[in-house]
N, C-alpha and C positions, 0 to 999 in steps of 0.2 A: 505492433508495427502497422503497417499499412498496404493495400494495393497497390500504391504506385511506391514501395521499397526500393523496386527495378526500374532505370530508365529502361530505354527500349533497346540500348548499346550495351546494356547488361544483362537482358532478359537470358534463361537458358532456351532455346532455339526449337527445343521438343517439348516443351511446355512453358509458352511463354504467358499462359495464365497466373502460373501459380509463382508465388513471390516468397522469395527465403527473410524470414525475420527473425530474431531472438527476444524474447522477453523475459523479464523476471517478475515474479508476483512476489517479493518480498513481504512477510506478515515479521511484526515485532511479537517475542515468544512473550507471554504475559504469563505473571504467577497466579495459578489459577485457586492456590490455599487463599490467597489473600483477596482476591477479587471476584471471584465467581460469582455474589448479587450482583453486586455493577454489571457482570459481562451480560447477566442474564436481562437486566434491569435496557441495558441499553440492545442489546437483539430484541429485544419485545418490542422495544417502542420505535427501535430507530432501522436496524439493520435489517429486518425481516420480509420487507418489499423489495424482490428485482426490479429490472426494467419491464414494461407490460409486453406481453407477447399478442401484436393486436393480429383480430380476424384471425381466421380458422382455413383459408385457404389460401395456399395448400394447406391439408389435415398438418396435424402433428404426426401422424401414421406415416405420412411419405417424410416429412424432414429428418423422421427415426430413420425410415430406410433409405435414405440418403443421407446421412451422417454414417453409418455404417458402413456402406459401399465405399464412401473415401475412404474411411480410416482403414477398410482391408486393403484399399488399392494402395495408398498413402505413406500409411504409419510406419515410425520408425519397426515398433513392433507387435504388430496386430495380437489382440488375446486368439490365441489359439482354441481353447474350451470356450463351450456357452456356459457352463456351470461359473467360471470364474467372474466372467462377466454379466451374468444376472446378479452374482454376489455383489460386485463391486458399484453395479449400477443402483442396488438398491441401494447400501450402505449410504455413498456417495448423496443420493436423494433425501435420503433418513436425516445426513447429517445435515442438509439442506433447510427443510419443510420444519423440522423439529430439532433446530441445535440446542436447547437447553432442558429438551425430555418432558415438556411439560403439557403434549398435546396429549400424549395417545398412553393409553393403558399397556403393558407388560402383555396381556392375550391382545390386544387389536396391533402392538407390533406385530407377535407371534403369527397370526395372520394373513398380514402383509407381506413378512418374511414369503410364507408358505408362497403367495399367490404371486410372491416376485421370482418363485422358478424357472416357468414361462415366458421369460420378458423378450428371451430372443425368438425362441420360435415366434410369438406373437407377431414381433416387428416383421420379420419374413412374411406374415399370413395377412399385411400391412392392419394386423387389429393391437388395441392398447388395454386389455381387459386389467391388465395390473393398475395402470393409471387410471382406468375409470372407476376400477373397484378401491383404490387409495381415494379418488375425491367424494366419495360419499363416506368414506369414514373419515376424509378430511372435516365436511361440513357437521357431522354430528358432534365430532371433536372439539369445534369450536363452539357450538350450540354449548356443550357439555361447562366447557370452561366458564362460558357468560353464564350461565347459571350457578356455579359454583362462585364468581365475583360480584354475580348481584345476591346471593344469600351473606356473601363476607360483606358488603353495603351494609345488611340489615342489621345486622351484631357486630359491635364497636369491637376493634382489635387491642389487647393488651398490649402498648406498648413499654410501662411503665417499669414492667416484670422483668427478668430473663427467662429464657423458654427454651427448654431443652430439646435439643433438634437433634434427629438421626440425620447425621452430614452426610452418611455416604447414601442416604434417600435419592440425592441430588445428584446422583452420577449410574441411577441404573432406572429401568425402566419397573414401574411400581402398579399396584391393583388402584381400580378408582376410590377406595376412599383413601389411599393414599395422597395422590395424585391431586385430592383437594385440600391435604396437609399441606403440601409441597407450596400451590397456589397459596395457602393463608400465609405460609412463611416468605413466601415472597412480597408479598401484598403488605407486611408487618416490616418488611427491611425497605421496602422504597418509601414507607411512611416515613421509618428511622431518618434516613436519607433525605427526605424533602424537608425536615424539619431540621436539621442541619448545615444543610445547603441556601437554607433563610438567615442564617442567623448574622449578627454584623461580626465585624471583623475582631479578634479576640473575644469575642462574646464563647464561652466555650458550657455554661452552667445558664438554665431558664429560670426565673422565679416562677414558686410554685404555684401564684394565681394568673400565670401565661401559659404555663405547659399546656391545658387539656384546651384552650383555643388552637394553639398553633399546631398540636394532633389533630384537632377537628378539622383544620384549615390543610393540612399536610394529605390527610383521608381523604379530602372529599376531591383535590386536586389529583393525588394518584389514584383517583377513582374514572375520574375524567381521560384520564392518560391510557386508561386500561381500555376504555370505552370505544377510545379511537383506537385501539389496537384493533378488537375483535369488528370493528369496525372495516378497518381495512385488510381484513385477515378474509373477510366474507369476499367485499367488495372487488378483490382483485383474484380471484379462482385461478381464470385464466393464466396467473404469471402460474400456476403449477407445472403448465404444461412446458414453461421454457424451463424451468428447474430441471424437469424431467430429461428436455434434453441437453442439457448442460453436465447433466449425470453420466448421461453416454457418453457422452466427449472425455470426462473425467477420468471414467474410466478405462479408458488407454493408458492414460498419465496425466499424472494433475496439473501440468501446464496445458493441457488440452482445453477446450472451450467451444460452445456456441453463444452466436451471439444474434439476438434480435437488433435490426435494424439499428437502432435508437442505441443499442451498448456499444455498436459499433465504431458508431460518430465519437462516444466517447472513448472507447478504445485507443481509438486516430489520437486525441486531443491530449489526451497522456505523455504523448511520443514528440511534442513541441514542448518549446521557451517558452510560447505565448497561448496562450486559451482565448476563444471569442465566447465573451462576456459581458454581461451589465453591470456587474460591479457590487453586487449586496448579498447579503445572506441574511434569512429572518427565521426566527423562530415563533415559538406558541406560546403566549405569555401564559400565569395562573389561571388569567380571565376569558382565557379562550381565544385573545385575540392576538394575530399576527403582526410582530413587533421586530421592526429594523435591528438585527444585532451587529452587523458589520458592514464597512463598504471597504472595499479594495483601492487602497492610492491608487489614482493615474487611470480608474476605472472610469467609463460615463458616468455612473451615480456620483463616484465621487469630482469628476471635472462639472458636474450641474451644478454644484455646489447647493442642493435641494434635498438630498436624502440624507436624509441622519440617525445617528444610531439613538434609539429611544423612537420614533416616529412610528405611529402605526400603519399598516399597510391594508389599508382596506379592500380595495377592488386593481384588479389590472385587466388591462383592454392589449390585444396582441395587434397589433396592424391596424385598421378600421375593421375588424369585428367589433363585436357587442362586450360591455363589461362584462367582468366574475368577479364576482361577489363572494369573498373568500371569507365571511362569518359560516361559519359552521360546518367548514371542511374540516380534515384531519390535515397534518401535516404531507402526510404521503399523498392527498388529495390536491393538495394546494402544487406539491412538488411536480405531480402528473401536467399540471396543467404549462409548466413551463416547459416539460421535456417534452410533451408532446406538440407544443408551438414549433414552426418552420421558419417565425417571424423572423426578422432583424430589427426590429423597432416595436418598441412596449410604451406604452401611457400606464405609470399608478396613479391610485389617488390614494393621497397620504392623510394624515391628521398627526398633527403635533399633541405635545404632551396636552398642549389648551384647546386640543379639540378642534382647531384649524386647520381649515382643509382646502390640502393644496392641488393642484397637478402637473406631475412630473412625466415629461417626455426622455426616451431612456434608446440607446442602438447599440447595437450588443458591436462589442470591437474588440481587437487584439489586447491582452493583460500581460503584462509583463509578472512573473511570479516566480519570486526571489528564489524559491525551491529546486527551480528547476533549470538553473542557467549558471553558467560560471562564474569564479569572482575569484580574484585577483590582488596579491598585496607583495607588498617587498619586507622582509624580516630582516630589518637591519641590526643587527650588532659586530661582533668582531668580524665576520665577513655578510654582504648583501645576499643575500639567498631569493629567491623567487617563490611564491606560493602559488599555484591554482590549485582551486576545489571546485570538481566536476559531478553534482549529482546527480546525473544519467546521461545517456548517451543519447540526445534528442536530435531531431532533424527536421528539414522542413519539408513536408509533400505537399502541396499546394502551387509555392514559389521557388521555383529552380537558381533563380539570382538571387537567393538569400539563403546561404548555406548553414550547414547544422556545426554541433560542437567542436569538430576536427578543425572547422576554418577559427572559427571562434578562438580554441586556443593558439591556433600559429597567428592568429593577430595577437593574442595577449603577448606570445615570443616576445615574437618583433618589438614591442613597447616595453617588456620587462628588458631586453639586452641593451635598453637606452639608460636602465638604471645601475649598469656594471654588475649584473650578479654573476658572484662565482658557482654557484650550482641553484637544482628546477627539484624544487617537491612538487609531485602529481597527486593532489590526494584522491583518492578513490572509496573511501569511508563508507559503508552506505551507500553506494551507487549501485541500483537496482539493474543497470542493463540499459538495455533499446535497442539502437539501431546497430546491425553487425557491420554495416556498412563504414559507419561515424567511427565505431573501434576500428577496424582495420586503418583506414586513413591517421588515423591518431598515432597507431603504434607506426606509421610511414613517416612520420614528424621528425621520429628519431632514429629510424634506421635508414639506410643507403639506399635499399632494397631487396625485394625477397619476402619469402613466403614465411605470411603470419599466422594460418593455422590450415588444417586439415578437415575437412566434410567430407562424412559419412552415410549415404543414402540404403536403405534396403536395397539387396541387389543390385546397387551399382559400385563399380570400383570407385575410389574414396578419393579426389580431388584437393586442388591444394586455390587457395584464396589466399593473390597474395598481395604486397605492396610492389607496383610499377614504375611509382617514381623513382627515382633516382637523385642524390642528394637529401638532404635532415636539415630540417630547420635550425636545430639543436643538437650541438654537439659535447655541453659539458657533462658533468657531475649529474646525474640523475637521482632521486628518490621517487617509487611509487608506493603510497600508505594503502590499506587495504584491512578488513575486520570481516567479521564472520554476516556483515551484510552487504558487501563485495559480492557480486553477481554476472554472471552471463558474459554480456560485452564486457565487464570490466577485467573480469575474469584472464579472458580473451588477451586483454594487452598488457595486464600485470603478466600472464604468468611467459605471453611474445617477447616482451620485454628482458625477464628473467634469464626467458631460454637462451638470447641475444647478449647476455653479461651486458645486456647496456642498462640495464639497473639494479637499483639491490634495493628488493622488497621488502618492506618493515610491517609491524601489523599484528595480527593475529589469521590463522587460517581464513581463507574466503570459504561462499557460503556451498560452491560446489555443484553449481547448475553449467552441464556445459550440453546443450539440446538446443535445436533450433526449430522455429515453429513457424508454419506456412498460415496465412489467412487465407481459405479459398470461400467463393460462394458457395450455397447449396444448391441455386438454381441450376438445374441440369444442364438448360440450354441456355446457359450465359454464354456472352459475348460483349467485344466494348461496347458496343452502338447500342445493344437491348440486354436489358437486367433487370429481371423480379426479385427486388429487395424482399418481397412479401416473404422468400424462402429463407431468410437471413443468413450468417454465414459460421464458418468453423473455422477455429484458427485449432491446429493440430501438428504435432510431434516428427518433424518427417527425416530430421538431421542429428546425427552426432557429431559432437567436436573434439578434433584433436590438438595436441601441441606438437608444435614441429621438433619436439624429440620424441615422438609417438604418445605422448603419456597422455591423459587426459583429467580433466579437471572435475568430471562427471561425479558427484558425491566424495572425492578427494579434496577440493578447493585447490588454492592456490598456498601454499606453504612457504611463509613470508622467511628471508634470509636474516635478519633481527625481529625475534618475536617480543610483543608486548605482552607484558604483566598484566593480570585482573587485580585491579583493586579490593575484589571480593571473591567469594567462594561460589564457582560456575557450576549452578545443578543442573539447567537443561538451555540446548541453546538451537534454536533453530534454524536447517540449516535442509537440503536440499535431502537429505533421506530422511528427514520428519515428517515426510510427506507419505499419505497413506498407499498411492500406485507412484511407485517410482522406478524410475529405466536404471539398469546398470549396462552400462558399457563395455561390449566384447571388445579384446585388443587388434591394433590395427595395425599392418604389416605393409609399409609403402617405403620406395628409395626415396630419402630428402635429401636435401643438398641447400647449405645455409653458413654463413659466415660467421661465428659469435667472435664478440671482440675476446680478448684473453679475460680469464674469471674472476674476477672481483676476489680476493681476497677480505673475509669476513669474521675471522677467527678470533681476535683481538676487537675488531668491532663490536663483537654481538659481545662480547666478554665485558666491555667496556659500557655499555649499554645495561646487560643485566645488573649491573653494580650499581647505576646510579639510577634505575628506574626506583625501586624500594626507598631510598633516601629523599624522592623528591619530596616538597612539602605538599603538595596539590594532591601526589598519590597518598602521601600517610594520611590528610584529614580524611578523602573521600576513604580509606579502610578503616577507618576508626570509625565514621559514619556511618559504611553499611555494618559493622559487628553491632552498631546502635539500633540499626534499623530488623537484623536477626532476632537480636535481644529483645524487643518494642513487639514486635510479630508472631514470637514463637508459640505455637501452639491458639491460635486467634481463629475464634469462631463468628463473624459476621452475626453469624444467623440467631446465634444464642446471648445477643447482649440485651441488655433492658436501654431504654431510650439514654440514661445516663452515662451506662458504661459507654454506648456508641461516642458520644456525645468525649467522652474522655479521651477516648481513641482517637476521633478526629485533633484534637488539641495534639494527640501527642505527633501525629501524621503531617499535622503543618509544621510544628515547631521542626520536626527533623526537613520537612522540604524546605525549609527558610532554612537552615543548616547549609541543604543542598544546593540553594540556590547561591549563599555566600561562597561556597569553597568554588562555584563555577565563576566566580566573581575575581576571582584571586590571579591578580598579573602575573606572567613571567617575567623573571629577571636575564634571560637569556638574550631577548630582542624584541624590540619594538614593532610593531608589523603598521605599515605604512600604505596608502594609496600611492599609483603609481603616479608621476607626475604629469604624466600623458593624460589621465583621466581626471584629476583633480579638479578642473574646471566645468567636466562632463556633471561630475556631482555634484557640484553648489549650485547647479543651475536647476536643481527639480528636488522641491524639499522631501516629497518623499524614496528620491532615491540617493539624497544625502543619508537622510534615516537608516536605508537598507544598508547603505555603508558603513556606519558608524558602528552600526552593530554587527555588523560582520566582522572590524576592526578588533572590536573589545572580543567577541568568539574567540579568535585567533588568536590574541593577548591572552587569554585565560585556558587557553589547551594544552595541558601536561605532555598530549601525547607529540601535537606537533613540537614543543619546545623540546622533548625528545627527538625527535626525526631531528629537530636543528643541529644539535650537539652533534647528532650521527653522521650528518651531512659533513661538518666541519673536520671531523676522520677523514669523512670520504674524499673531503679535500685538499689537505694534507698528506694523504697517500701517496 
């Protein structure tokens, strides 16, 4: 969320600084048997740099003890013991500094553990002796590493062989000469990997007077990669210190957070439709050099009609300052250089594939980005149905005359009731949260009026937030869809919704986050007119939610009235108690007073529904395809293949994603999903947001679960 959450007609009146938000940090649960080089492979090189924590004053000593002071004044529920919260702060950091175990030795954990006893009294005595005594076994650590990947330089690595690997090496912390096992095996699987990721399409077997080139060429390139790791491992100390305090915050509860300056801005930027942008993304080619990989339709880069993908990117100039000269930065170097500009207008100079070199004037502007904004279609078959699919609940802080998702969809209404639909699917699939403000308006669309949920403060009695308008947009047939990545706000008006019988929720359980999170400054003496960003800020835990039949959604979710089927066998799913400090919810005892319309009868629906999920064609391929892809996996050790097996594996890995990609290919026969004819001319007129439609269209055509919700809808309508 954002500082300005609250206009000043909705501020709370006894603390009109502090702004009530919701957020959700959704992570997609990844198999970690099957992926774990990759995961490690991409934290090394990509994830492992925050935002830089610039300058030192204020210390990091006062930001601890000012991050502290809120959360006891604050939090929903302050840690009580120091002992818990030295725990939780180191873990938290541990898992930070070193997510794939392969910095620090088994006794220099041990260590750290010890010396992370004292981290509260410390911060009280405003000293950091755990943090200082972590960054010099940080710096030896890495010293330690580069020497163990410039001795792997020296002796060529077998990758020709299979090599038997102690897998659970890879999940506990080890002596060093283990720990330089660890590194060659890793160092052996992103050669696998580069040399794989070269090859042409169907190319799945190397002849064997090419292999030991494109190993040597595979080597010398993830040698380069590693190079700029410890590179920027050195280079950037300083973000330790924001880790550190991003640990404290964590550890209250893991939607907690600090944030420097610069995370901030992008914090905000989350929370909209539109991002300010220039429009490219570039990566590190083999050669070292920085190479155009993408430009964003409707971007500057892409209205200059001058940047291209393949183009190398040599120097950029920020404003009228002086070039940078981006040869022989790191990525995370090159990445610094834009996050930390204030510009709005950039010069690159470019050079085409033929070495021509150009220059390109660039001004960062609003992106429209398809992910984050709703869309809209009519499901026409035996009755007209309405579609929107809403992936978060965005807003705008900025511009007050340009309203967030809630106006958004009562404009789609108004233009879908031009196309006679007899009922409104709401999908909510995957919608991470936002604005609590945007959900409550939303779920006002379609009730009368009346209170949409209940807030819960530390010692104060528990308040009700409600809807004031009077009058619904919408008053037919409702569906809202929802799954186990159904979050926060969305949470919010599925389950307002539910409690109101003015919908019947389909789905699978949501994901069960119902908390609400303050963004405050750190600066002590903020105020509007003066603010030292330099202190940055916390956004922290200060609210519980309820539903206005008391229940709450807090690690329960929302429990959809037709449940959907898994096409496959659910081993772990992540969801709001996955999470390592997480809040449970005492129950809450308030008069409400609320009108639900009479109860949806669903007895025969859901009956009728579990019958014909199993039979559909789209659900049998995809369960015949994951029992393929169980089969293809079982018992798979990355680490222990020789370059050939890898090499087979990958063949078998596409063939089943091209599998996957056909059966997501696969029309429904139930109805055709349509643009609306209000917009139809909106799209022809901009060829890339024809594109975004078209393919939005075919999505929708080929979703077993909506052409479910449709069938379910047409009960609901015949009712």
């Amino acid at each position: 969320m954002n500082l300005n959450e609250f206009p000043q007609d909705r501020a709370f009146p006894d603390r009109c600084w502090l702004f009530f938000i919701t957020l959700y940090n959704y992570h997609n649960w990844i198999n970690l048997k099957l992926h774990r080089a990759y995961l490690i492979i991409t934290l090394l090189f990509l994830n492992f740099i925050p935002e830089t924590l610039l300058g030192q004053t204020p210390s990091t000593a006062d930001k601890a003890s000012r991050l502290i002071e809120l959360f006891e004044e604050h939090h929903l529920k302050p840690i009580s013991e120091d002992s818990v919260f030295n725990r939780r702060v180191f873990n938290n950091f541990m898992d930070a500094v070193d997510p794939s175990l392969l910095l620090f030795t088994k006794e220099e954990y041990g260590q750290l553990r010890e010396k992370s006893h004292s981290i509260h009294d410390d911060i009280e005595k405003s000293q950091l002796s755990f943090l200082n005594y972590y960054k010099g076994i940080h710096a030896k650590a890495i010293s330690r590493a580069e020497r163990m990947m410039e001795g792997l330089e020296k002796k060529p690595i077998d990758v020709t062989n299979p090599a038997k690997i102690d897998d659970e090496m890879f999940e506990q912390r080890v002596s060093e000469s283990e720990l330089e096992s660890k590194w060659q095996t890793i160092f052996r699987v992103a050669i696998m990997k580069d040399v794989a990721s070269n090859l042409e399409d169907n190319e799945y077997t190397i002849p064997s007077g090419e292999k030991q080139n494109r190993i040597d060429s595979s080597s010398a390139y993830v040698q380069r990669r590693y190079s700029d790791y410890f590179h920027n491992l050195q280079a950037y100390l300083l973000d330790i210190d924001a880790m550190f305090l991003n640990a404290i915050a964590e550890s209250y509860d893991s939607h907690s957070s600090f944030f420097t300056p610069e995370a901030k801005v992008e914090f905000d930027s989350e929370l909209t439709s539109e991002r300010e942008l220039y429009g490219f993304s570039y990566v590190k080619n083999r050669q070292g050099r920085f190479e155009i990989s993408y430009v964003i339709p409707g971007s500057s880069a892409w209205l200059s009609g001058e940047v291209h993908v393949g183009d190398f990117l040599e120097a950029v100039k920020f404003g009228k300052s002086k070039w940078n000269e981006l040869h022989g930065l790191t990525t995370v170097e090159a990445d610094q250089l834009f996050k930390k500009s204030k510009e709005t207008e950039i010069t690159l100079r470019l050079l085409d594939k033929s070495e021509n070199e150009r220059k390109v004037e660039l001004r960062k502007q609003p992106v429209y980005s398809d992910d984050d904004i709703i869309k809209t279609a009519v499901l026409k078959g035996e009755k007209n149905v309405g579609y929107i699919s809403l992936p978060d609940f965005y807003t705008n802080w900025t511009d007050t005359t340009v309203l967030g998702c809630a106006n958004d969809v009562a404009k789609s209404l108004i233009k879908l009731k031009q196309e006679d639909i007899s009922g409104l699917i709401l999908d909510l699939r995957y919608n991470g949260g936002g604005s609590l403000w945007e959900a409550i308006d939303l779920v006002g669309i379609f009730i009368d009026f009346g209170p949409v949920l209940i807030r819960s403060e530390r010692d104060e009695k528990p308040t009700t937030m409600k809807d004031f308008n009077r009058g619904m947009i919408y008053r037919g047939p409702l569906i809202v869809m929802i799954n186990e990545g159904s979050a926060s706000a969305s949470e919010v008006v599925a389950g307002a919704l539910q409690d109101y019988n003015r919908a019947l929720v389909v789905g699978r359980t949501s994901f069960g986050k119902a908390t609400g999170q303050t963004v405050i400054p750190l600066d002590p003496e903020f105020t509007w007119e003066d603010e030292d960003e330099s202190w940055g800020y916390t956004k922290l835990t200060r609210s519980g939610l309820y539903r206005i039949n008391l229940g709450t959604n807090q690690l329960a979710g929302v429990k959809p009235d037709v449940e959907f089927i898994l096409p496959y066998t659910e081993t772990e799913t992540f969801t709001e108690r996955s999470y390592p400090c997480v809040i449970e919810l005492d129950s809450i005892n308030k008069k409400m007073y609320y009108t639900p319309k009479p109860k949806i009868e669903t007895s025969s629906i859901r009956s009728n529904s579990l019958k014909r999920q199993p039979i559909n064609d789209q659900f049998n391929a995809l369960k015949e395809l994951y029992q393929e892809f169980d089969s293809t996996y079982a018992d798979i050790n990355e680490y222990e293949y020789s370059l050939d097996d890898y090499l087979k594996y990958m063949q078998s890995e596409l063939e089943l994603d091209q599998k996957l990609e056909d059966i997501f290919l696969m029309k429904t026969s139930v109805y055709e999903a349509e643009t609306m004819n209000f917009d139809e001319g909106i799209y022809t007129m901009s060829e890339y947001m024809d594109a975004y439609r078209k393919s939005f269209l075919e999505d929708v055509n080929a979703d077993y679960e909506i052409a479910e919700t449709y069938q379910i809808m047409l009960e609901l309508i015949n009712n």
